[in-house]
ROVO-349200 format. One record per residue (C-alpha): y, x, z; residue in one letter. Coordinates in Angstrom, 3 decimals. Each point is the difference from the previous one (the first is absolute). Layout:
N
Y;X;Z;a;
...
This chain:
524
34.581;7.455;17.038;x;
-0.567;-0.590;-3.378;x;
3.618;0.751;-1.289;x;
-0.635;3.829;1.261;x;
-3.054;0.700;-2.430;x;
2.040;0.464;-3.519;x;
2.748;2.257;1.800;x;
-0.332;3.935;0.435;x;
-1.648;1.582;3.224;x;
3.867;1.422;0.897;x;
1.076;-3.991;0.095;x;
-2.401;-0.741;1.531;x;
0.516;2.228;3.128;x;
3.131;-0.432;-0.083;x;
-0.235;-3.719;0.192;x;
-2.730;0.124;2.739;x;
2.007;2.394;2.156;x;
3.245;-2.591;-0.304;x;
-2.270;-2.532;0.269;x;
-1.323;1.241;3.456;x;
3.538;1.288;1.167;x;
1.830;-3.178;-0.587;x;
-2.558;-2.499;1.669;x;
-0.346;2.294;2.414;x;
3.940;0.191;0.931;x;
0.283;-3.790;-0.875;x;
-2.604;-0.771;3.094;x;
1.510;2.294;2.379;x;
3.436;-1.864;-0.582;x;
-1.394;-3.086;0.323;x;
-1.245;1.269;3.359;x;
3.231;0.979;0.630;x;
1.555;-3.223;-0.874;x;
-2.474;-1.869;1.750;x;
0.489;2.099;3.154;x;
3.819;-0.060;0.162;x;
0.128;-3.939;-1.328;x;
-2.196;-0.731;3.224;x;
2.007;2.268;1.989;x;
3.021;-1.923;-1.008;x;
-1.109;-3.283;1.025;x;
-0.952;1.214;3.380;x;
3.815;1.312;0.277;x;
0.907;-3.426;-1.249;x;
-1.892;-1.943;3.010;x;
1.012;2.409;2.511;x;
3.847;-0.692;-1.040;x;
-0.490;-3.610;-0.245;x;
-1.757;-0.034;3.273;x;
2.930;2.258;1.525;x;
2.281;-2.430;-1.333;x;
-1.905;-2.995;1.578;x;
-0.282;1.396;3.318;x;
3.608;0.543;-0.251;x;
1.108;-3.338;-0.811;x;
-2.512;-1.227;2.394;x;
1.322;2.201;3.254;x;
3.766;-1.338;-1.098;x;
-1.133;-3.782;-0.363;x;
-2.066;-0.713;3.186;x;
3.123;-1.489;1.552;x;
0.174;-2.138;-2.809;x;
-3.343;-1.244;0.549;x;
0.024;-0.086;3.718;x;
3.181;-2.345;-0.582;x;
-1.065;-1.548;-3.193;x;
3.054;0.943;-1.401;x;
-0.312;0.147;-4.173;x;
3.672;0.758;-0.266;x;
-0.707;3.291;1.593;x;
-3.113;0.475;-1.882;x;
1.324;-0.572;-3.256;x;
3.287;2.435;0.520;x;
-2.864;2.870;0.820;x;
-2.020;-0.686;-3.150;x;
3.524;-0.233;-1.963;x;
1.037;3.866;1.119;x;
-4.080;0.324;-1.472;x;
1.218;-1.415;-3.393;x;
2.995;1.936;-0.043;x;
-1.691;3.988;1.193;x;
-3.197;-0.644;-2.378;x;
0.015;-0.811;-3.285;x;
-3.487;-0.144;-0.544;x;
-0.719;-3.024;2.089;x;
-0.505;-3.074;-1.840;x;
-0.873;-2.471;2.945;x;
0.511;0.013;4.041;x;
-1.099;-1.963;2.519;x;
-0.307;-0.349;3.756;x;
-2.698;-2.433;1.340;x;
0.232;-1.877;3.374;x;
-3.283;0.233;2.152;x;
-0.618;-3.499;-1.037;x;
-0.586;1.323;-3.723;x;
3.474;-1.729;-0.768;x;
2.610;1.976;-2.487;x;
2.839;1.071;2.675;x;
1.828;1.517;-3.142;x;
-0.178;1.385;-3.141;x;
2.070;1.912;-2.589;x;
-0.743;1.235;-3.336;x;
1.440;1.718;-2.983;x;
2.118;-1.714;-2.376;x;
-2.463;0.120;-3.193;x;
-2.728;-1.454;2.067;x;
-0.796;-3.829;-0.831;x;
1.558;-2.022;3.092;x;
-2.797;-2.209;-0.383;x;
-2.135;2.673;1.048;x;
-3.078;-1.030;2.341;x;
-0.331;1.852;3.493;x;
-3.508;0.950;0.436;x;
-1.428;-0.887;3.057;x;
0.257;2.774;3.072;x;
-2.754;2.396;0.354;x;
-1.080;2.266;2.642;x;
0.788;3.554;-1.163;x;
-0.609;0.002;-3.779;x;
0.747;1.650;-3.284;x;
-0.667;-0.552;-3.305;x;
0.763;1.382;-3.696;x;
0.901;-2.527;-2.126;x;
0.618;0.791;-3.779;x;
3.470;0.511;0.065;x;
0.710;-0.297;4.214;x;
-1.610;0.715;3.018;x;
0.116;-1.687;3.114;x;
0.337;0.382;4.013;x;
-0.748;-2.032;2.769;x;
0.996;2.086;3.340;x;
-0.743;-1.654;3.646;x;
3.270;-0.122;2.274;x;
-0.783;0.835;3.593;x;
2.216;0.578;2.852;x;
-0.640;2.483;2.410;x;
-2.079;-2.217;1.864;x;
-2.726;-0.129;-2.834;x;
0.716;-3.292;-0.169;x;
-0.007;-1.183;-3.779;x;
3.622;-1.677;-1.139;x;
-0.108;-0.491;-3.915;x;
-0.926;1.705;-3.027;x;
1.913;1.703;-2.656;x;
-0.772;-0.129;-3.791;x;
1.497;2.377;-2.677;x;
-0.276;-0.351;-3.643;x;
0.535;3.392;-1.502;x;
-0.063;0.572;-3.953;x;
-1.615;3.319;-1.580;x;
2.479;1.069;-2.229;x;
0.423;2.943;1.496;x;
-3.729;0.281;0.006;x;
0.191;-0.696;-3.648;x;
2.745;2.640;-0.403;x;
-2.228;2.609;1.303;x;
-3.169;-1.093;-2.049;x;
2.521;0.402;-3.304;x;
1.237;3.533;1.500;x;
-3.706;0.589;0.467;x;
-0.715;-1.013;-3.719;x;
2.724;2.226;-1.457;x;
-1.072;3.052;1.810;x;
-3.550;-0.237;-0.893;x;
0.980;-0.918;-3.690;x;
1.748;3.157;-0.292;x;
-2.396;2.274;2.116;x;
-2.483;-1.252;-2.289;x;
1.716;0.730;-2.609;x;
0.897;3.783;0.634;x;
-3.171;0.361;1.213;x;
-1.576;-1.050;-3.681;x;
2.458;2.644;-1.321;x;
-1.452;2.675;2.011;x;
-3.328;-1.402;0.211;x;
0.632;0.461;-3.661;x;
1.237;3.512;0.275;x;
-2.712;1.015;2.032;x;
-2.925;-1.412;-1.987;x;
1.158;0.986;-3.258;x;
0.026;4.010;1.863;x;
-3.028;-0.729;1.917;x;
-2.098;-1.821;-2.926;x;
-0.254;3.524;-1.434;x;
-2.232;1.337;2.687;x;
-2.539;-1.940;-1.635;x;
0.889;-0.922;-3.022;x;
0.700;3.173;-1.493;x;
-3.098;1.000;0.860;x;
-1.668;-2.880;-1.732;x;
2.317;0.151;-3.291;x;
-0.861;3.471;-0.807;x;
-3.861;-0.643;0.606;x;
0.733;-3.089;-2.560;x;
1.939;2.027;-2.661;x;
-2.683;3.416;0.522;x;
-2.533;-2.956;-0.936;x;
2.097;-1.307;-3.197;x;
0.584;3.633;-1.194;x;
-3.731;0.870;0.411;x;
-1.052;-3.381;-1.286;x;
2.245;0.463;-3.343;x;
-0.032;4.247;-0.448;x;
-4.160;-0.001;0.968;x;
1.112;3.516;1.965;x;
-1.856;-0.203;3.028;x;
1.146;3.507;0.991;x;
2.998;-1.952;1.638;x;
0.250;-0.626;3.822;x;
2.164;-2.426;2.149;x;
2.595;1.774;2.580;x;
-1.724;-0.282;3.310;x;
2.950;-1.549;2.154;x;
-1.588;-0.098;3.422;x;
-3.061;-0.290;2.070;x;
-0.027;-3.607;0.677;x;
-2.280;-2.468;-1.782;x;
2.081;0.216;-3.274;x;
-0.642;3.538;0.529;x;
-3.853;-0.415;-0.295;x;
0.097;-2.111;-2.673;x;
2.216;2.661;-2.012;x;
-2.621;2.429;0.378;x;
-2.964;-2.545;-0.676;x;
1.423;-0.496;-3.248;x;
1.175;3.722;-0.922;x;
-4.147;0.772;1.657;x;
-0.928;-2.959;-3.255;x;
2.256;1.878;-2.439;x;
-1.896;3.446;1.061;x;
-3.121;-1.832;-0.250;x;
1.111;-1.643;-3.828;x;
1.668;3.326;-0.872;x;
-3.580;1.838;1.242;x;
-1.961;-2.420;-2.129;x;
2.535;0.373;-3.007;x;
-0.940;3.528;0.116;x;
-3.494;-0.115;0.136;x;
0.239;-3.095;-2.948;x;
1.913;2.429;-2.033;x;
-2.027;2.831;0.710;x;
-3.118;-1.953;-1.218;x;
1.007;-1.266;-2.698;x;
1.229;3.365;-1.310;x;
-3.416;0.740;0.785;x;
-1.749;-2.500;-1.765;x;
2.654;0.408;-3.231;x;
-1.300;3.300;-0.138;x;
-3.718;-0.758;0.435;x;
0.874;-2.818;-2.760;x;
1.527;2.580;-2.573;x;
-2.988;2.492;0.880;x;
-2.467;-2.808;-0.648;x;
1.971;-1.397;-3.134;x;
-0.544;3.660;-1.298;x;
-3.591;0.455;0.722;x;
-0.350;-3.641;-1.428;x;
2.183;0.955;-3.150;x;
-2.612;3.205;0.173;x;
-2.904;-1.588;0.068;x;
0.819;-2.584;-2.359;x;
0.804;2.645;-2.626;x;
-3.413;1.754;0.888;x;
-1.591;-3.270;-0.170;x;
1.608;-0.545;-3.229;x;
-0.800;3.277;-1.388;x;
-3.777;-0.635;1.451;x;
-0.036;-3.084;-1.612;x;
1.120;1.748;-3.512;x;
-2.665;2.409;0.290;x;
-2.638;-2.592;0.757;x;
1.264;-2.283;-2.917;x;
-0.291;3.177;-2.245;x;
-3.143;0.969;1.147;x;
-0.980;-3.501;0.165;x;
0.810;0.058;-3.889;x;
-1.854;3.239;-0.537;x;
-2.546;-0.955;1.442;x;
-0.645;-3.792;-1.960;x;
0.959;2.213;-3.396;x;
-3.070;2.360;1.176;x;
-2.381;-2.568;1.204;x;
0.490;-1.726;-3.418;x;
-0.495;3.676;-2.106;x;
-2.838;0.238;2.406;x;
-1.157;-3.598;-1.014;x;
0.627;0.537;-3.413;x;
-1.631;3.262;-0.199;x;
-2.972;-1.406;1.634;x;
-0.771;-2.748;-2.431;x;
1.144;2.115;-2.962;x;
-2.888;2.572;1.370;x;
-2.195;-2.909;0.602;x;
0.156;-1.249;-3.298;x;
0.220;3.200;-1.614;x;
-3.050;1.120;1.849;x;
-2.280;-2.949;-1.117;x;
-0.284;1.149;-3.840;x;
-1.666;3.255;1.099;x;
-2.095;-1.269;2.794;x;
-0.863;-2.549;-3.142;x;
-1.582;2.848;-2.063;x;
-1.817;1.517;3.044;x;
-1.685;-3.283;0.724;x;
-0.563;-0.502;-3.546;x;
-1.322;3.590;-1.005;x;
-2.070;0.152;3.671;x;
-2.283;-3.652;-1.163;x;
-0.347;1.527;-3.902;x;
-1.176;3.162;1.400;x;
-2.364;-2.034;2.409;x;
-0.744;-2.252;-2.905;x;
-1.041;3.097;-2.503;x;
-0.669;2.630;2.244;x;
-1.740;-1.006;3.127;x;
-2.884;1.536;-0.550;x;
1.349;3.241;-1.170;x;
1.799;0.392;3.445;x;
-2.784;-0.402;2.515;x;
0.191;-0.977;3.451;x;
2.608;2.284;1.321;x;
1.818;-0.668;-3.327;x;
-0.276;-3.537;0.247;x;
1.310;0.033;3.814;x;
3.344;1.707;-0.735;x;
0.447;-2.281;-2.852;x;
-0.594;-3.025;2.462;x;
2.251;1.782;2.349;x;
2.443;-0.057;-2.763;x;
0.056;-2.883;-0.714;x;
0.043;-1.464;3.371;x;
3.089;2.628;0.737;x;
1.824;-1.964;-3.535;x;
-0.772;-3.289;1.318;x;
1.656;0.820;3.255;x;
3.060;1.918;-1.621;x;
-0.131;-3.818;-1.829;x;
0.494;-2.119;2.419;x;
2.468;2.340;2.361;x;
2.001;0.035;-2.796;x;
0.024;-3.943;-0.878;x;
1.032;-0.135;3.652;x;
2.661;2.368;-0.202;x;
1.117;-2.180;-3.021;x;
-0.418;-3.012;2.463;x;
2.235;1.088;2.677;x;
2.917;1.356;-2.497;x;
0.159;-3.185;-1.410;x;
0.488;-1.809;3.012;x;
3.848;1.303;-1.014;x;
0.129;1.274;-3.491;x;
-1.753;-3.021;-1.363;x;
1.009;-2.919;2.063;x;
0.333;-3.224;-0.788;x;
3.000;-2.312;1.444;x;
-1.085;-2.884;2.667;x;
-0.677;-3.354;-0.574;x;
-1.185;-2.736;2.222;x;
-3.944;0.954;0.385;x;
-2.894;-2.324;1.087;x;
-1.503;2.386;2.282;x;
-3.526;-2.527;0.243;x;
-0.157;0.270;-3.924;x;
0.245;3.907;0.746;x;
-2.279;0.590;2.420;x;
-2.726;-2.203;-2.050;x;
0.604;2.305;-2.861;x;
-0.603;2.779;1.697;x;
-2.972;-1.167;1.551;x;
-1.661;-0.838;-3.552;x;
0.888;3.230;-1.341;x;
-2.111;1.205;3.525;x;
-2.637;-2.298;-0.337;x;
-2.879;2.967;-0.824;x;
0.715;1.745;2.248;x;
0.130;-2.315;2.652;x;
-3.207;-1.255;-0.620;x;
-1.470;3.853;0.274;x;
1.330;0.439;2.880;x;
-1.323;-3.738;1.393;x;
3.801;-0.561;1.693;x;
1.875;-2.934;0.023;x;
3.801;-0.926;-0.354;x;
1.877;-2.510;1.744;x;
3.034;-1.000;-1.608;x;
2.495;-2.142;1.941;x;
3.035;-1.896;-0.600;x;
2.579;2.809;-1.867;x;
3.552;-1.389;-0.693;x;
2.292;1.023;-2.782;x;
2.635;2.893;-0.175;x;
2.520;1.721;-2.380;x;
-2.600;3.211;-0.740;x;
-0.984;1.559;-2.973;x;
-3.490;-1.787;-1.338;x;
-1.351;3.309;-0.935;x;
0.530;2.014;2.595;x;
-1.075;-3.031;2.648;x;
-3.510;0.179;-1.949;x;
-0.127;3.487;0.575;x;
0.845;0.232;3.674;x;
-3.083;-2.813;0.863;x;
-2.136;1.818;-2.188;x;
0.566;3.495;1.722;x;
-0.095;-1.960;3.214;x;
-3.088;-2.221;-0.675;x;
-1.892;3.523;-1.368;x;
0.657;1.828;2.831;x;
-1.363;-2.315;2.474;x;
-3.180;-0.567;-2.562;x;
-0.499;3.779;-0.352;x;
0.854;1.283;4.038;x;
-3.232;-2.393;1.516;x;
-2.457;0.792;2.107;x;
-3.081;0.832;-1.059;x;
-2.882;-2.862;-0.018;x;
3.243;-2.137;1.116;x;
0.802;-2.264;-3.061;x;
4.167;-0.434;-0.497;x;
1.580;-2.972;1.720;x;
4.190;-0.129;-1.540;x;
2.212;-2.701;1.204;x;
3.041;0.155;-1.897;x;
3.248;-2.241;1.360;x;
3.397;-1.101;-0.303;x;
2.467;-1.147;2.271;x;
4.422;-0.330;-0.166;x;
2.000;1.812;2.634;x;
3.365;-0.945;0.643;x;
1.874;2.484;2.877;x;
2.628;-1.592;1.642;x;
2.036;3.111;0.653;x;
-0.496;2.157;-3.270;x;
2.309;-0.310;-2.891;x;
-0.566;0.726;-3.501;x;
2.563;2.757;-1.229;x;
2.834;-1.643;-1.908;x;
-0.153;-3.075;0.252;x;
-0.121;-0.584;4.106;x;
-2.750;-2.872;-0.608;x;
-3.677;0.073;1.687;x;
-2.574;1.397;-2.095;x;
-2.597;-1.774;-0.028;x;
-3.511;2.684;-0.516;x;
-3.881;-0.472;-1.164;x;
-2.345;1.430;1.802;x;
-3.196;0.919;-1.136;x;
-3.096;1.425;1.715;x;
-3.214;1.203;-1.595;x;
-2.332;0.568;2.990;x;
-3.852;1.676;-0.367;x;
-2.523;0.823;2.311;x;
-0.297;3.268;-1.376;x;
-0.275;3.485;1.447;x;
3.352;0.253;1.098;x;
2.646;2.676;1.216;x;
1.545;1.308;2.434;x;
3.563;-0.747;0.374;x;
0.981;3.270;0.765;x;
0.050;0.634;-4.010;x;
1.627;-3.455;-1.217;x;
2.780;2.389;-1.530;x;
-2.309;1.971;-1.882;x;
-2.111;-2.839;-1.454;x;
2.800;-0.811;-2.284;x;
0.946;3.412;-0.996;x;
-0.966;0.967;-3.306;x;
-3.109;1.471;-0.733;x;
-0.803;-0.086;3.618;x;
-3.479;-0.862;1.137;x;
-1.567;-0.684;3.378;x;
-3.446;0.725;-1.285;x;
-1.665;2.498;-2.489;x;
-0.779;-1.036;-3.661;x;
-3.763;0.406;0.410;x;
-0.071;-2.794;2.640;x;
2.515;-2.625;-1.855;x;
1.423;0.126;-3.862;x;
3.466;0.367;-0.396;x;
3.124;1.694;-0.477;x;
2.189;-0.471;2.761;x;
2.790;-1.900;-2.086;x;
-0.888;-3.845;0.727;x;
2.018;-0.722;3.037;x;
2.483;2.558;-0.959;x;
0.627;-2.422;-3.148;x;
0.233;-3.081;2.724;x;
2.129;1.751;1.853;x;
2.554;0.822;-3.068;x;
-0.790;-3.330;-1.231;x;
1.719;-1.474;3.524;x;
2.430;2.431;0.000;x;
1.057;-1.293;-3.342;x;
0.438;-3.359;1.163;x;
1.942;0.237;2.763;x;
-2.948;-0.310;2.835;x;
-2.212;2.138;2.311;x;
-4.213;0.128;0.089;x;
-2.123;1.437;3.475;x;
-2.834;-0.741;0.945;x;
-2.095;-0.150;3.473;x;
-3.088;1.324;0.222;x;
-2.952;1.919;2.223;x;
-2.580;1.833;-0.939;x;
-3.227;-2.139;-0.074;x;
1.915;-3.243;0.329;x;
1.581;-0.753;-3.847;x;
3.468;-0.169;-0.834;x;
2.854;-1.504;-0.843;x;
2.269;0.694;-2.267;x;
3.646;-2.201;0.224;x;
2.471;-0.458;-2.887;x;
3.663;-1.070;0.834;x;
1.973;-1.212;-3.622;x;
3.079;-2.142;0.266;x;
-0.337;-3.652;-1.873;x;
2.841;0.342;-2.225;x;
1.309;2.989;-1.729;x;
3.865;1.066;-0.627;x;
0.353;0.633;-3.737;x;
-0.410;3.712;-0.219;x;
-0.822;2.043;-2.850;x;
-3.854;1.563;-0.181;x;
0.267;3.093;0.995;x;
């Protein structure tokens, strides 16, 4: 019933319990009508055939004597006694009308029916008899018909109608009465469940419970939903209770965050300031170093100039043991010399730079192998020179790193083993690495100056470029122990790395990593 969804739940059973009340009361007096409306038309035929047997006892003379003038004076006293009868008539044996009467509003015109044996019929507004005469010896004599009308019947049916009209209608009024108290049984029920739900819905207090009314179904789903609300409240709880937790693991964290941040911080001050102390010493350090380098040459000067004038005008004065320690001397000077030019080397690599420019490394490593030429030929090696491409670098410096490079692998050979050096180029371009600053590729040169030399083990790669670090002692190779040191400051200086791979017996190789183009810093 579609008209019941929009209205309340109390309408609703109240509706439904008229509803039921009414059509049940309105069957049971139809039943009741029904009954006594059948009832009332057996009555009907049992007076009518009373009434017939009557007027057929008191007219068998008639008929024995076919005598209508009798016959018609005992339907007449008919007419007169019973108002009800619209039409008599008494029927011969032959089927022939003996006589007749009937009311005054009936149509004279009216047609007989023909006789029947022992009949009646409801029609519409009448009904009809046909009752057999007989006489006492069971012989039949006529028939007589009555035409009775059912206003009385239709009387009754009206009384009928008026009392169920009004039963009905105090029975609505108390069917009323009663549903509106009895609805509450379970609609109260129901309407506090509905408003516990609003009020928890719109105050979020789930520490609220619906009144438990009863132990009925309504009653289990009260304490379903108070058992959810326990559940909810339960949860709330434990929500709440974390959450406190976790704001106070978040404040604890925030302060050993805010704590180490400041300790980073102050970390990070220290290591700037040390950082600067340390770049303001490494440059007195650099600067006393060439300052003593230079200042040491005029000196050494005079003892390598006095040592060959005292050879030149006094070698035979000295003798042998004279002339050795002179030739020690001497040999001592021209040692202090060149430590001392390459002391001067590696402090320039900083105090004397020179800004980059684009450099031809080909034109530089043909340079550089001119300015070896000698000694290459006394040592019978040969240098391969590949393909080198071009990079921001300083020229100088780039001469000097494939000198110290090329030299080392002429000077570490094996003995009776003439020098084989392939030097190479090639462009790297990582895919993942960024240059700093700019968030672009950097594209880097890679060169590698491999020998089949003596070789290393790897185990001191870290020490090779250390300064005045050697691998071997200066009677078995020349040296001061500053050459790759300078290649390694050199790199350093230009923003790249050098390694090398090696084993002992087996050459090496030595790998330089520069980047092609260079931001525009300031020489250091």
């Amino acid at each position: 019933m579609r008209f019941l969804q929009d209205v309340s739940l109390k309408q609703k059973l109240m509706v439904i319990i008229m509803l039921t009340s009414s059509a049940a009361l309105l069957l049971a007096c139809d039943a009741f009508v029904l009954y006594e409306l059948d009832e009332f038309r057996k009555d009907m035929v049992d007076d009518l055939t009373i009434k017939a047997d009557v007027i057929g006892s008191q007219s068998m003379a008639a008929l024995k004597f076919k005598d209508p003038k009798a016959a018609t004076e005992i339907l007449d006293k008919l007419k007169k006694t019973e108002k009800h009868i619209m039409v008599a008539c008494i029927y011969g044996r032959d089927g022939k009308v003996l006589a007749k009467c009937q009311r005054a509003d009936v149509k004279v015109d009216f047609p007989l029916p023909a006789p029947l044996y022992n009949t009646r019929s409801f029609k519409g507004e009448y009904v009809e008899l046909f009752h057999e005469i007989i006489d006492d010896d069971r012989r039949d004599l006529g028939t007589v018909y009555l035409k009775s009308d059912l206003l009385e019947l239709n009387a009754r049916l009206w009384q009928y109608a008026n009392i169920v009209a009004v039963v009905l209608l105090i029975s609505i009024g108390v069917s009323w009465l009663l549903s509106y108290r009895l609805q509450r049984v379970v609609s109260q029920p129901i309407l506090h469940l509905a408003k516990t739900t609003r009020d928890v819905s719109a105050e979020k207090n789930y520490s609220r419970r619906a009144v438990k009314q009863g132990n009925d179904e309504l009653g289990e789903l009260i304490d379903g939903f108070n058992e959810m609300l326990a559940q909810i409240q339960a949860r709330d709880v434990e929500l709440e209770q974390a959450r406190k937790y976790l704001e106070h693991r978040v404040q604890e964290r925030t302060k050993e965050l805010q704590q180490e941040i400041t300790e980073r911080k102050q970390a990070e001050e220290k290591l700037r300031a040390t950082a600067v102390r340390l770049e303001h010493s490494n440059r007195e350090l650099q600067d006393f170093a060439y300052v003593a380098s230079h200042d040491l040459q005029e000196p050494l000067r005079k003892v390598q100039a006095f040592g060959d004038r005292l050879k030149a005008a006094c070698a035979k004065a000295l003798g042998a043991e004279g002339a050795d320690y002179l030739e020690r001397m001497q040999a001592a000077a021209k040692r202090m010399q060149i430590l001392i030019d390459d002391l001067l080397a590696f402090s320039r690599i900083t105090t004397k730079a020179n800004p980059f420019v684009p450099v031809d490394l080909n034109k530089i490593a043909q340079e550089v192998l001119s300015d070896l030429e000698v000694r290459i030929q006394q040592t019978g090696g040969q240098v391969d020179v590949g393909e080198l491409p071009g990079i921001d670098a300083d020229p100088l410096q780039m001469r000097q790193l494939f000198q110290n490079l090329v030299v080392n692998a002429l000077k570490f050979h094996q003995e009776g083993k003439p020098p084989l050096i392939r030097v190479r180029g090639q462009i790297l371009n990582p895919p993942w690495e960024e240059s700093a600053g700019n968030g672009h590729t950097e594209e880097l040169c890679q060169i590698t100056v491999e020998d089949n030399g003596i070789g290393f083990d790897e185990k001191y790669l870290d020490r090779i470029f250390i300064l005045f670090q050697r691998l071997h002692g200066r009677s078995a190779y020349e040296g001061t122990g500053i050459g790759l040191a300078i290649c390694r400051k050199i790199a350093d200086r230009h923003g790249g790395t050098i390694t090398a791979k090696s084993m002992p017996g087996a050459g090496s190789t030595f790998i330089v990593s520069l980047p092609i183009k260079q931001s525009q810093r300031a020489v250091a």
